[in-house]
Backbone bond lengths (Angstrom), bond angles and torsions (degrees), N, CA, C in turn:
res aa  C-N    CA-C-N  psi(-1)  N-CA   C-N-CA  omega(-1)  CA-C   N-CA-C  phi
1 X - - - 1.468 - - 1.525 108.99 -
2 X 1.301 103.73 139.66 1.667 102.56 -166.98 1.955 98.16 -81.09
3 X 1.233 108.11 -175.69 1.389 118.79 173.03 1.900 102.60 -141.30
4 X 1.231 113.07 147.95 1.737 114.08 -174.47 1.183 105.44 -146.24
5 X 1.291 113.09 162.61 1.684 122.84 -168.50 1.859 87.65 -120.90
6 X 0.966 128.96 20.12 1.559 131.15 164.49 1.505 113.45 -142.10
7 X 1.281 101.88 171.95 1.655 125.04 -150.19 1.714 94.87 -72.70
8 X 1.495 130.26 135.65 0.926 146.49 -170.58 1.457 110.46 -155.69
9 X 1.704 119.89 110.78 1.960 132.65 154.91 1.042 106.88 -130.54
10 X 1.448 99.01 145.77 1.511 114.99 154.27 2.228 96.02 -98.78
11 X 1.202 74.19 136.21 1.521 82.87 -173.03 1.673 92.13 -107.72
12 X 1.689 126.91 148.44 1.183 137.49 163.89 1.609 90.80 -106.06
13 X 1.550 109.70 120.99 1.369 128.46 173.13 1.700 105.29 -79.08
14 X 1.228 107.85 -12.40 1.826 102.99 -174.12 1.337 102.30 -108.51
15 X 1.358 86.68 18.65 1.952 84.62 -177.87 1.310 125.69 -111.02
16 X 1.757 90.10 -13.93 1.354 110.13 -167.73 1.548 140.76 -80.09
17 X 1.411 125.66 160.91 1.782 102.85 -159.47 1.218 82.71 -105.11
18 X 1.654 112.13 -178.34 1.256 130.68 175.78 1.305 108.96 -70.01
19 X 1.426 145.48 -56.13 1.131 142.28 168.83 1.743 128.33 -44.54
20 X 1.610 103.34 -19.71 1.267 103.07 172.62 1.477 124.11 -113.91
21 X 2.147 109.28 0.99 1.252 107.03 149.19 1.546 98.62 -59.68
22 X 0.948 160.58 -82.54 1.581 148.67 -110.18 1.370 109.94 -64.32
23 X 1.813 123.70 -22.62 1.118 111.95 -178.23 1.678 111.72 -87.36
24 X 1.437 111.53 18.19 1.615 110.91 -173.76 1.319 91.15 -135.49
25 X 1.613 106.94 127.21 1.726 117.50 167.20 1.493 107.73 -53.30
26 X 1.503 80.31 132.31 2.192 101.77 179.17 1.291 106.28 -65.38
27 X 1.515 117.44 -1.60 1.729 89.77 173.11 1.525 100.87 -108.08
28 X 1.249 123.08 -18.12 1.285 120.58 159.05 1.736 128.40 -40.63
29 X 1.886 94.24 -61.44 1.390 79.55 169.51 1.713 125.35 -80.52
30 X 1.101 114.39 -3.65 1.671 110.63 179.27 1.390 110.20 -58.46
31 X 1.931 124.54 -26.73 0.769 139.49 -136.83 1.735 106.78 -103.86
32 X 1.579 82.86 -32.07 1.966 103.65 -175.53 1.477 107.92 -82.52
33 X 2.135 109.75 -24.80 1.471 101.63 -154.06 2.000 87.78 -101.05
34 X 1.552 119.70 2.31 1.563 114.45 172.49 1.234 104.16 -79.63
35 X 1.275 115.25 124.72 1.364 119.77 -177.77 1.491 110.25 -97.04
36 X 1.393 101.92 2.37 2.247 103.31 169.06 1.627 101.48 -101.08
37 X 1.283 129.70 -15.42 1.518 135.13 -150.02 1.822 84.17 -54.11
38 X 1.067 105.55 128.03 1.738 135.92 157.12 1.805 107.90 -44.16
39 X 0.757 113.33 165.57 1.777 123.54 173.12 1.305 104.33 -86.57
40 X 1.390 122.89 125.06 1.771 117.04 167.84 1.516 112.30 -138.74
41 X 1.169 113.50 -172.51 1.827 107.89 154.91 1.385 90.16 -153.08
42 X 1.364 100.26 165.16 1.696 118.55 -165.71 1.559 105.27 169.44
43 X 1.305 109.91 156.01 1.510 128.13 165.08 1.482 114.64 -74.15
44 X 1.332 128.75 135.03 0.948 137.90 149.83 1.511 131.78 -125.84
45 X 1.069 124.24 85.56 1.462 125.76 -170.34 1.492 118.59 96.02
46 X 1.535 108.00 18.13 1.260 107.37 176.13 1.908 110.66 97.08
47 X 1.275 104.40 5.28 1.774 123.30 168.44 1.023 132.04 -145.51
48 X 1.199 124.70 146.93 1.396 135.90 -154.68 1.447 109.08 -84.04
49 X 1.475 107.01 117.19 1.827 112.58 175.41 1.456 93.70 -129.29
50 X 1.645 85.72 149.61 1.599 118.95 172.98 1.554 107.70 -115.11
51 X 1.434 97.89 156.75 1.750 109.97 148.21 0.908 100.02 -109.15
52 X 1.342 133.48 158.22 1.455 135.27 159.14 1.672 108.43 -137.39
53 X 0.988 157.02 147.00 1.471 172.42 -108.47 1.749 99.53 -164.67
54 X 1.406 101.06 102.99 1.363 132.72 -170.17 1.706 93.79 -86.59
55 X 1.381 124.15 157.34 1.109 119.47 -177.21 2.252 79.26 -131.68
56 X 1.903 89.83 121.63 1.637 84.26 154.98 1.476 137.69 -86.46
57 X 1.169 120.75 126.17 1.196 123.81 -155.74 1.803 89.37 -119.20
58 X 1.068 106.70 28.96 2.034 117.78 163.84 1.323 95.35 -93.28
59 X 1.137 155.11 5.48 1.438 123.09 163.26 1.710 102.69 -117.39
60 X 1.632 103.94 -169.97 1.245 115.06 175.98 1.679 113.99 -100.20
61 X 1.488 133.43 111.17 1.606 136.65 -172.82 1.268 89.37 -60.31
62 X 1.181 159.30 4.76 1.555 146.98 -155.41 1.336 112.89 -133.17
63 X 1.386 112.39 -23.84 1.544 116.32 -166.10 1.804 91.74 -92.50
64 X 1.392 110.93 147.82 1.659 115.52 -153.70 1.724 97.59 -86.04
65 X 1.399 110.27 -2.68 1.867 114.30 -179.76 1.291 111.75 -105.33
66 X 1.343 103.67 -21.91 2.123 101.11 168.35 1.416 105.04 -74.26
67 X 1.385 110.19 132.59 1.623 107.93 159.85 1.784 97.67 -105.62
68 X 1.040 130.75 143.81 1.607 125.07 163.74 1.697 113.13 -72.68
69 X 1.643 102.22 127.91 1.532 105.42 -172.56 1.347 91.69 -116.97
70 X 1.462 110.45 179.86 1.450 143.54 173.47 1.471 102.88 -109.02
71 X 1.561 119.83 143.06 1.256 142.87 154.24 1.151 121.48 -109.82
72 X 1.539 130.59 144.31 1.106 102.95 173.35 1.955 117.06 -117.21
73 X 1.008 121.61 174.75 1.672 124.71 -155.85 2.147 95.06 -138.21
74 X 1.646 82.95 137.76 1.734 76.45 -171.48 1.813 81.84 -108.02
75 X 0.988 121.48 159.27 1.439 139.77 -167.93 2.008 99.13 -141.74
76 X 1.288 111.41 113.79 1.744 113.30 178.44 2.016 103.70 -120.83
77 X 1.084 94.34 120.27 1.854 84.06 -176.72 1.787 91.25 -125.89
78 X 1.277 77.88 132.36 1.274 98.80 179.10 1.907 110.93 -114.30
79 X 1.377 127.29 -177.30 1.186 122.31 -168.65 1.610 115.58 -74.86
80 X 1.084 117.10 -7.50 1.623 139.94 -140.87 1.156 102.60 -118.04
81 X 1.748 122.76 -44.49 1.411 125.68 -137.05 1.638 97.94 171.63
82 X 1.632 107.10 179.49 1.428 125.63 -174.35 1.307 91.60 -149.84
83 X 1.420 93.92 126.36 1.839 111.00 169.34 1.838 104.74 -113.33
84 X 1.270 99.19 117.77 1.707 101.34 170.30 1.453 100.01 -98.63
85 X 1.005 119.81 145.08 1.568 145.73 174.30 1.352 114.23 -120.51
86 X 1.905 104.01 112.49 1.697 97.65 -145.65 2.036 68.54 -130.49
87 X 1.161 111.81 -174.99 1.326 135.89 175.71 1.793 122.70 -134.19
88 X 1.219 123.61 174.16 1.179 120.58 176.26 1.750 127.13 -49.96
89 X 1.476 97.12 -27.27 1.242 105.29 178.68 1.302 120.63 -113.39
90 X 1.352 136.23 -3.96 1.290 132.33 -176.85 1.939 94.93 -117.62
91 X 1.021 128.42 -2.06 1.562 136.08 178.75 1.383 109.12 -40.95
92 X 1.168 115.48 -60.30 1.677 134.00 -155.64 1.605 79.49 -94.20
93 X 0.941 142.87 -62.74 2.074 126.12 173.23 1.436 105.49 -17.67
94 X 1.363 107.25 -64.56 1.940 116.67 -154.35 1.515 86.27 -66.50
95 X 1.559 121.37 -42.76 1.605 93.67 -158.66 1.310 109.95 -101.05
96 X 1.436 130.19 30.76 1.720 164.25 149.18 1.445 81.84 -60.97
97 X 0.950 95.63 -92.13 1.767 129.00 -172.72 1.613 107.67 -20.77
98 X 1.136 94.24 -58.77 1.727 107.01 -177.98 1.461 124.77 -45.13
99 X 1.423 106.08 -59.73 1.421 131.60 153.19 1.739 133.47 -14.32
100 X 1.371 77.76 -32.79 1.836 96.73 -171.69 1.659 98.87 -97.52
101 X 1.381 131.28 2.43 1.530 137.35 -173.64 1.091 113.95 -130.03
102 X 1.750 107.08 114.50 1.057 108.61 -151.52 1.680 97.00 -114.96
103 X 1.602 127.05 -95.72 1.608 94.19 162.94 1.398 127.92 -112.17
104 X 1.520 90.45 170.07 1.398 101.55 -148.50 1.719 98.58 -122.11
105 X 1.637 131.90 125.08 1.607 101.35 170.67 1.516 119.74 -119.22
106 X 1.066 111.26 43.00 1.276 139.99 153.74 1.099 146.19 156.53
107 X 1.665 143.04 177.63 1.685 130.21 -144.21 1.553 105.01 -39.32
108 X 1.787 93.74 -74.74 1.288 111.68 -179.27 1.676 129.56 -28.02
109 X 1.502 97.68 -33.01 1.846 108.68 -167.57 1.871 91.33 -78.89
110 X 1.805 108.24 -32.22 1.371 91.60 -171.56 1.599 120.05 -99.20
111 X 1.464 99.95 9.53 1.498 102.33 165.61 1.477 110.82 -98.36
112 X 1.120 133.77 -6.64 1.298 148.10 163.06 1.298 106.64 -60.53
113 X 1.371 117.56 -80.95 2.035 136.46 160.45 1.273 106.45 -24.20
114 X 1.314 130.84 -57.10 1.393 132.55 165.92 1.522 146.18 -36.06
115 X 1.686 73.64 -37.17 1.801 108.75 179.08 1.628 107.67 -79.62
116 X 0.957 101.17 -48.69 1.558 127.84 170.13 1.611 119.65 -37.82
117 X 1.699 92.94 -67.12 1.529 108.89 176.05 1.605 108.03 -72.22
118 X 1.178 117.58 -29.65 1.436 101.77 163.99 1.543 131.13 -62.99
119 X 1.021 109.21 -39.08 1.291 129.90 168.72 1.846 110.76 -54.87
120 X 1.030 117.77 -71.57 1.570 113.89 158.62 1.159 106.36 -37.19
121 X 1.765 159.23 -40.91 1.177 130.24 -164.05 1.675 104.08 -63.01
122 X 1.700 127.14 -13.77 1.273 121.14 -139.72 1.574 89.62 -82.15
123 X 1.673 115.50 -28.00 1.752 112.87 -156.00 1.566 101.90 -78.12
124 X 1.306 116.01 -44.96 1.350 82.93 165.45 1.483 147.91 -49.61
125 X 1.110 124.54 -56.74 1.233 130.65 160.19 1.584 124.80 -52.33
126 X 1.277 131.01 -5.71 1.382 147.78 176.91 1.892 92.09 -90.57
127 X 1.403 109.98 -37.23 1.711 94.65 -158.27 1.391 88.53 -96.38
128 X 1.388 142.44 -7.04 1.226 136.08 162.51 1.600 100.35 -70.02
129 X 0.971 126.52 -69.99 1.771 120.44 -167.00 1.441 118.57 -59.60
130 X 1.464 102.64 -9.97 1.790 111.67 166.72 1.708 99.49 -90.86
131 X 1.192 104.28 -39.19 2.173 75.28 166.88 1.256 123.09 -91.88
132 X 1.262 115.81 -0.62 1.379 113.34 169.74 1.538 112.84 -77.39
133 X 1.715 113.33 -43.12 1.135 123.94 169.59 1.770 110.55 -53.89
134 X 1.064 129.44 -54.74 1.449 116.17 168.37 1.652 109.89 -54.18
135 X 1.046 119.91 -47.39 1.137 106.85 170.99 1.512 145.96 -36.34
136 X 1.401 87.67 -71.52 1.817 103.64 157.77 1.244 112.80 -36.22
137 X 1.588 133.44 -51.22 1.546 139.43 -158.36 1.148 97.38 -79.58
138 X 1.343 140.47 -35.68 1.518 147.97 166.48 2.039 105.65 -48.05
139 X 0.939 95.10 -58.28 1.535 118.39 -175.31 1.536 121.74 -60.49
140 X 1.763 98.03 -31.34 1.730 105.11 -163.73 1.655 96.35 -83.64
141 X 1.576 92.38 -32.17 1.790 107.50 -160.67 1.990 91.72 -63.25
142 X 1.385 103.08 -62.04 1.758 109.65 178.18 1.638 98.88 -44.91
143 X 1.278 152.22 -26.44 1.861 145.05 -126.39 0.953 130.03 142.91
144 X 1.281 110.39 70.38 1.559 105.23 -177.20 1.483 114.99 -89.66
145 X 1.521 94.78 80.92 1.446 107.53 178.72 1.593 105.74 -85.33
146 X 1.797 99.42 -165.53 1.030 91.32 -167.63 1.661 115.05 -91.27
147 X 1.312 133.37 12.17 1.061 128.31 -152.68 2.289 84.95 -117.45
148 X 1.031 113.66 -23.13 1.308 117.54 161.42 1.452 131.89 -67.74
149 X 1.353 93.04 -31.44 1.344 111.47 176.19 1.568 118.40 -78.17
150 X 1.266 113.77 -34.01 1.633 133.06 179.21 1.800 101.99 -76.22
151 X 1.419 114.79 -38.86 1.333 116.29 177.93 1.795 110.51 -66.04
152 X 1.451 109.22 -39.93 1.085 115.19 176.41 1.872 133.89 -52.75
153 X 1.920 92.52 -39.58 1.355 116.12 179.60 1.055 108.22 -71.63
154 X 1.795 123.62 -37.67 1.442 124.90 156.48 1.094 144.34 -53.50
155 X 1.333 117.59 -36.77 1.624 109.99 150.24 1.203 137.64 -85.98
156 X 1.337 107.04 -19.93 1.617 110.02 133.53 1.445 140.90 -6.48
157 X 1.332 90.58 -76.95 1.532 128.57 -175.80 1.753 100.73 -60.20
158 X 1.637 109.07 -64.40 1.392 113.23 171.23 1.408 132.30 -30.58
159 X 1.627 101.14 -74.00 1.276 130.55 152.80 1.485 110.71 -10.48
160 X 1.320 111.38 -58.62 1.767 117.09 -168.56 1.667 97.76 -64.90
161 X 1.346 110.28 -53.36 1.486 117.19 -171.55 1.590 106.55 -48.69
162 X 1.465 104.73 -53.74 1.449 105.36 -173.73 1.521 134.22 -68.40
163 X 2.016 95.03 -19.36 1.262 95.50 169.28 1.967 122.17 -83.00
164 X 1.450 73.11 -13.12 1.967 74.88 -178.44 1.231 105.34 -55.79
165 X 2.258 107.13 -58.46 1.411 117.04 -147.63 2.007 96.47 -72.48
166 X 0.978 142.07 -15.93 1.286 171.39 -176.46 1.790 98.27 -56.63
167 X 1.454 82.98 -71.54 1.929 89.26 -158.99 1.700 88.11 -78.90
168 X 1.098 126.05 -36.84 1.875 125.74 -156.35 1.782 82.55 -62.30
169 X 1.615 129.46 -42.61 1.340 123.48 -164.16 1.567 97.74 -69.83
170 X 1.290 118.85 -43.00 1.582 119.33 -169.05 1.545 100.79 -57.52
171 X 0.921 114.35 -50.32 1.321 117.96 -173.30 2.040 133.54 -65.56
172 X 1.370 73.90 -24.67 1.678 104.79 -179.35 1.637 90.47 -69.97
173 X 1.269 123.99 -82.35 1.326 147.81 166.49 1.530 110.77 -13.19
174 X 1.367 112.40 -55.97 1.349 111.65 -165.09 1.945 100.11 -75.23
175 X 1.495 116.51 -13.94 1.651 106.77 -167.81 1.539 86.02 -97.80
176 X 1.228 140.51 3.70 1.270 156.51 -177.08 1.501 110.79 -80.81
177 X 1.519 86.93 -56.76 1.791 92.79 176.50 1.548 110.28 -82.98
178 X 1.477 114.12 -14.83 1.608 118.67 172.47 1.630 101.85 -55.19
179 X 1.683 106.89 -72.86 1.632 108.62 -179.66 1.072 131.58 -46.72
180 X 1.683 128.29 -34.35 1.244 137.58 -155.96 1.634 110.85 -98.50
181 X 1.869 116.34 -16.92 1.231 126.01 177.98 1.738 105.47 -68.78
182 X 1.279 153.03 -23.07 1.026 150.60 129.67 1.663 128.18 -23.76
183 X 1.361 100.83 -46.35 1.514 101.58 -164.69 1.252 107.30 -72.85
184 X 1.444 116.99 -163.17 1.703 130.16 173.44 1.229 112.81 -114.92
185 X 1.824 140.78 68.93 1.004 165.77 -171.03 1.783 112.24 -79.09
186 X 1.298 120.08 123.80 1.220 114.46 161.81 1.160 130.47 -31.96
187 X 1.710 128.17 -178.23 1.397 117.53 150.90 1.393 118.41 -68.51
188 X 1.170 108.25 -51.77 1.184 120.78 -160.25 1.993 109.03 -77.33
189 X 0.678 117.62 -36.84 1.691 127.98 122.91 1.568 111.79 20.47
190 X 1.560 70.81 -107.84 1.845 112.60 177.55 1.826 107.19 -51.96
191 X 1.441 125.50 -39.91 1.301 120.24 172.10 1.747 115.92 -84.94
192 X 0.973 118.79 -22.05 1.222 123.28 155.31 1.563 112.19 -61.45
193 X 1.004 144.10 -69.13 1.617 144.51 -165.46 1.694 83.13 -61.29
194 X 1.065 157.38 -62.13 1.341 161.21 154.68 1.629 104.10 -6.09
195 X 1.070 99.83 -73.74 1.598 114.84 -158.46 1.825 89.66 -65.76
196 X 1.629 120.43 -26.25 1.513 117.39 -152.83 1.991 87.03 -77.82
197 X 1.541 123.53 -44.60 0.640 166.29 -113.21 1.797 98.89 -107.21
198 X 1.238 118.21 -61.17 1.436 124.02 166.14 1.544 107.68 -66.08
199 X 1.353 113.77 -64.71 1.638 112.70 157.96 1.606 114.35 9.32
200 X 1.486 100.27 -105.74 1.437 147.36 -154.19 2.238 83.36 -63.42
201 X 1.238 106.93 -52.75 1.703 104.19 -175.34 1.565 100.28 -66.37
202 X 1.388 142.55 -47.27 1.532 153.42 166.55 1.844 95.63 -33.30
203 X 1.504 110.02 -60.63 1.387 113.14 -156.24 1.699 108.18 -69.37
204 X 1.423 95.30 -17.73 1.777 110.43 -158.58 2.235 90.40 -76.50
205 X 1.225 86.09 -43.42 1.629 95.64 -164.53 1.668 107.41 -76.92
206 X 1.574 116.41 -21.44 1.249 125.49 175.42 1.842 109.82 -71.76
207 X 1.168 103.96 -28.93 1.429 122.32 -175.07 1.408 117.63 -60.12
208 X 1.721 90.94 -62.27 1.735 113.06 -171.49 1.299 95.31 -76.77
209 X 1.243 140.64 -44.35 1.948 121.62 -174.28 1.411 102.27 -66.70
210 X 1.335 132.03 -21.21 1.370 124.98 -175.84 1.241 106.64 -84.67
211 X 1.363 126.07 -53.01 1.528 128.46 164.01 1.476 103.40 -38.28
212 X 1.389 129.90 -43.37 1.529 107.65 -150.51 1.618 89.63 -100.86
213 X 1.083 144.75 -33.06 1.894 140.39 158.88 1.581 100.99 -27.80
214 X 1.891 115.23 -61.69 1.553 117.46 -167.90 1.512 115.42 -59.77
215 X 1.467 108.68 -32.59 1.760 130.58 173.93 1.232 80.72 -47.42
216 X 1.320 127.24 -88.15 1.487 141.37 -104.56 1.865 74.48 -84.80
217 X 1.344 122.93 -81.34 1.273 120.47 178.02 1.474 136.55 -4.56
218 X 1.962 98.44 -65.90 1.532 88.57 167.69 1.626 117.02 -66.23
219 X 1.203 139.19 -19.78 0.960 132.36 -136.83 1.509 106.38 -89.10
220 X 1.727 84.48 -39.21 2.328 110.13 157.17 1.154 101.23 -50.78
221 X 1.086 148.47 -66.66 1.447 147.10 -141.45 1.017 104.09 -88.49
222 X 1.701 134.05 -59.60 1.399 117.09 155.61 0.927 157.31 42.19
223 X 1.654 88.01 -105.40 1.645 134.11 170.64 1.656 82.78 -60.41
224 X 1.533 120.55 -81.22 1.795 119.08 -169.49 1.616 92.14 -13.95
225 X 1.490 97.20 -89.39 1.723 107.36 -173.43 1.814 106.72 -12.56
226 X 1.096 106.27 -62.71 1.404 108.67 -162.12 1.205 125.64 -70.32
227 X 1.445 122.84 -15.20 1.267 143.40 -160.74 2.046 86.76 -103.85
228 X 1.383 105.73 -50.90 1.211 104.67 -169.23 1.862 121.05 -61.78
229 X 1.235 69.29 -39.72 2.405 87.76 168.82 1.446 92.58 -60.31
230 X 1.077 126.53 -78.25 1.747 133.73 -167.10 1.647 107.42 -45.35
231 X 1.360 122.35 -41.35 1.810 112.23 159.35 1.743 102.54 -73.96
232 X 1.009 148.30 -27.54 1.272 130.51 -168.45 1.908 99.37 -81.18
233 X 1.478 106.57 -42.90 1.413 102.80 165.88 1.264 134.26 -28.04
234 X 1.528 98.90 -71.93 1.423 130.38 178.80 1.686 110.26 -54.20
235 X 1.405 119.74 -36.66 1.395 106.74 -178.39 1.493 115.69 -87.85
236 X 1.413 120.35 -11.90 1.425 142.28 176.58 1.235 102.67 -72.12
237 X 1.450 114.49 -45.79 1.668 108.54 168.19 1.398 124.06 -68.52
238 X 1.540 134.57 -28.41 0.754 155.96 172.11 1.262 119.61 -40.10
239 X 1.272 101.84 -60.32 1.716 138.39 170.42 1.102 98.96 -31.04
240 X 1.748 104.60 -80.74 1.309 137.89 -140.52 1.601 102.68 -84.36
241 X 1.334 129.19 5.79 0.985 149.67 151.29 1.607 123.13 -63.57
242 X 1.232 94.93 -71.00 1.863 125.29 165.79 1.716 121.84 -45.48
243 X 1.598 104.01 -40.60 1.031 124.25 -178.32 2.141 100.61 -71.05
244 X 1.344 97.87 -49.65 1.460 104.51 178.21 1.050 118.70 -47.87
245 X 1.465 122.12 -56.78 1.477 132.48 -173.60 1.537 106.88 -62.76
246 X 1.372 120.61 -44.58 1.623 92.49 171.83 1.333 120.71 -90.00
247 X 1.385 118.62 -4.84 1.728 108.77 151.22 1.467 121.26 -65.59
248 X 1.128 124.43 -19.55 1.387 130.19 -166.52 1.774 98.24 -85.17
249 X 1.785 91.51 -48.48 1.984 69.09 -178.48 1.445 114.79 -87.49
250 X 1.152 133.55 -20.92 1.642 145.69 178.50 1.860 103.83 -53.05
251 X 1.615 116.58 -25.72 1.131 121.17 -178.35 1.551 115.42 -71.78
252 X 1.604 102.35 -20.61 1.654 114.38 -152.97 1.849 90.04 -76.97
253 X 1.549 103.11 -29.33 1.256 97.21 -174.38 1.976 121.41 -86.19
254 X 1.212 94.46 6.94 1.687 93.52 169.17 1.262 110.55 -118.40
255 X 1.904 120.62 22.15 1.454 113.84 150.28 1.558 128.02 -123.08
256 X 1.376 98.40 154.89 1.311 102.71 -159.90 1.775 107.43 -62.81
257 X 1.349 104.10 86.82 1.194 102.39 168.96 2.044 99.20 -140.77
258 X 1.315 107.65 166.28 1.288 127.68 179.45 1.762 90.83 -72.84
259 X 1.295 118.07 127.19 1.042 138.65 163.18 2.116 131.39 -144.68
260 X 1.519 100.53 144.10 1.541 80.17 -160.59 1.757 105.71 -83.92
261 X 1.351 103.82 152.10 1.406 122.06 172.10 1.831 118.82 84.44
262 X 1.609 87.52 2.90 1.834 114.55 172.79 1.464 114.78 -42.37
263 X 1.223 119.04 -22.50 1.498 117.52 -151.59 1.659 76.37 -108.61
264 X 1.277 126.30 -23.67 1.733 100.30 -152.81 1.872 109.26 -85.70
265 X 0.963 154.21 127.93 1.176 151.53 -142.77 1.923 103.34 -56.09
266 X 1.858 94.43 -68.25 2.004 127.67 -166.38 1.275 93.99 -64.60
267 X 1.596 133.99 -1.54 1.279 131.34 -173.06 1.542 122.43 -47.51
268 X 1.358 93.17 -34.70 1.808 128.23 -158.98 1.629 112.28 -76.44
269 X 1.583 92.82 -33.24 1.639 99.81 166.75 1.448 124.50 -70.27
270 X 1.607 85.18 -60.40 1.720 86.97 171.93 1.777 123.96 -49.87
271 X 1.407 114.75 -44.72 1.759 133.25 173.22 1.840 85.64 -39.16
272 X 1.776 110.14 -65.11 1.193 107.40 -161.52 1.834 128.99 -44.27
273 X 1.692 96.21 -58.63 1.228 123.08 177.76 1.544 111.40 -52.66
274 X 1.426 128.26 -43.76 1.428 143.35 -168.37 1.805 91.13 -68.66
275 X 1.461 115.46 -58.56 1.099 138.89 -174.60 1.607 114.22 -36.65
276 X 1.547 106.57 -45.90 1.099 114.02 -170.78 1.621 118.73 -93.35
277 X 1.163 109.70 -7.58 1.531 141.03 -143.02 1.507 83.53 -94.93
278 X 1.713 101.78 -66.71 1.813 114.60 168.72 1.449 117.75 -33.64
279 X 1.938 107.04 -62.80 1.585 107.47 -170.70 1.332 112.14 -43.99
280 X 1.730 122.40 -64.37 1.263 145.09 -143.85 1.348 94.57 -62.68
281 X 1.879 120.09 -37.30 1.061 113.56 -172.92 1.945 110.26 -75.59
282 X 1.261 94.78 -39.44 1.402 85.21 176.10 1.567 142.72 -64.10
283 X 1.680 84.92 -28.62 1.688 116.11 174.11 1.447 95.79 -44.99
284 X 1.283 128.48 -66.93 1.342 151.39 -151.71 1.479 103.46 -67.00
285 X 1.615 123.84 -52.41 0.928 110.33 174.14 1.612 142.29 -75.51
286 X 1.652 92.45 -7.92 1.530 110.65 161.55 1.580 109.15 -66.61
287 X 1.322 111.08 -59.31 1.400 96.56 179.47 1.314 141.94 -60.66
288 X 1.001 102.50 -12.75 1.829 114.81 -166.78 1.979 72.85 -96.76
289 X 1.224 145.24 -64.38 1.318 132.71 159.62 1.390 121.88 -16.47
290 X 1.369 130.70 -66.26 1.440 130.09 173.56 1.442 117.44 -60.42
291 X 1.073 120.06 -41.29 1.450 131.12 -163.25 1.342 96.67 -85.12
292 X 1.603 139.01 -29.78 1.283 137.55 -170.66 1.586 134.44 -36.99
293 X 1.424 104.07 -20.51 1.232 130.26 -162.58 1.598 104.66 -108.00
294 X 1.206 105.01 -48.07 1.708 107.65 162.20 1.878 128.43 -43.01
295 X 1.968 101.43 -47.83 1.177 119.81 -163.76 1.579 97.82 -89.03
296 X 1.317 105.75 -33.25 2.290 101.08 175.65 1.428 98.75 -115.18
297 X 1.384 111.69 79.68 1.762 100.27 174.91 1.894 100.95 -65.41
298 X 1.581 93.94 162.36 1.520 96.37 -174.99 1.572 102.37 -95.76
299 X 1.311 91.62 154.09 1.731 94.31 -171.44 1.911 111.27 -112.50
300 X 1.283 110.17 135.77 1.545 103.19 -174.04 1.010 117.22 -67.94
């Protein structure tokens, strides 16, 4: 835990009374209490505020009903001090976060460090969904049932979240280092926005190859799916073909028409047995017909 010779809160915005919003600009807090607000930086009142895109690390990446989301965290630094503006649910993040910053010699250096340590929460949870992701591919290849398939849509699903909240920080960062290359910045400053900066671009690129493996994945399996419905089709018709033909002739014998061997009782077995003798054969030759193209693919 760091120690500072300047003004430092985490403020709970859902905590707050009416008398003590007034000492925080209303567009500030409108900004802390949207819980979709995007990552930005900008002036407000003459100081520099961020969003930054919190990664929750309250659920489990493994369990097939967590997807991993983004939160986002408003950060206000003023000349004096740094006010974070955290909420009910991202609270216990910032002071995770905090933990990992050790010293700091002023606002700026520890909203930088902050930025930083947020950014580190992302690798853990990135190197879990890369062994889970090998995992799954191990798993889909053995069964791509349905409980593989649901794991798949889930990190999927994650993945998307993480690459948004990921690149929106890279991007935040980089108009960060646009504004701040003017000013008169420490060293340590200046290597911090650096260090925030490789981070957040590392996490952006860890994101998108994982997104584009999960793309590419469902898109294999899919097709499997689809290919696999279209043989289950095809043999259902097959069937239901087979099934026709001995209803079709078994019918001839409950109309009143002259037919041979009508009068003899056991007739009906033999009709049956002959009957079926036909389908199975025909069944068979449909399939080895449909499937023909599967078993000699043509070669260019």
């Amino acid at each position: 835990m760091f120690s500072s010779d300047f003004g430092f809160e985490i403020i709970n915005v859902d905590d707050l009374s009416l008398q003590e919003e007034k000492f925080l600009p209303s567009e500030l807090l409108a900004y802390a209490r949207d819980e979709n607000e995007s990552s930005f930086v900008r002036d407000i009142e003459g100081h520099l505020t961020l969003v930054y895109q919190l990664l929750d690390t309250q659920g489990h990446v493994d369990d097939v009903r967590h997807v991993p989301r983004v939160i986002p965290v408003t950060l206000f630094l003023k000349e004096d001090g740094l006010f974070v503006l955290a909420n009910h649910k991202n609270i216990i993040l910032v002071k995770k976060a905090l933990n990992r910053v050790e010293k700091v010699d002023s606002p700026k250096h520890l909203l930088l460090s902050l930025v930083t340590a947020f950014s580190k929460q992302y690798f853990d949870v990135l190197d879990t969904i890369s062994e889970e992701r090998d995992k799954l591919i191990n798993d889909l290849r053995k069964r791509p049932n349905k409980s593989n398939l649901a794991r798949l849509a889930n990190l999927q699903s994650g993945t998307v979240h993480l690459m948004m909240g990921t690149k929106q920080n890279f991007e935040m960062l980089t108009d960060l280092q646009n504004i701040e290359q003017d000013k008169e910045n420490t060293r340590n400053e200046k290597m911090q926005l650096q260090d925030a900066i490789i981070e957040a671009r590392q996490l952006s690129n860890m994101c998108s190859l994982n997104s584009q493996v999960f793309q590419e994945l469902s898109s294999s399996y899919n097709n499997v799916l689809s290919n696999n419905l279209n043989d289950n089709v095809t043999t259902l018709t097959i069937i239901s073909i087979g099934i026709s033909i001995i209803a079709m002739v078994t019918s001839f014998y409950g109309m009143n028409v002259k037919l041979p061997f009508d009068s003899v009782d056991a007739v009906w077995v033999l009709i049956i047995l002959i009957t079926t003798i036909i389908t199975i054969m025909l069944s068979i030759v449909m399939y080895i017909y449909v499937h023909k193209e599967d078993n000699h693919p043509k070669h260019k």
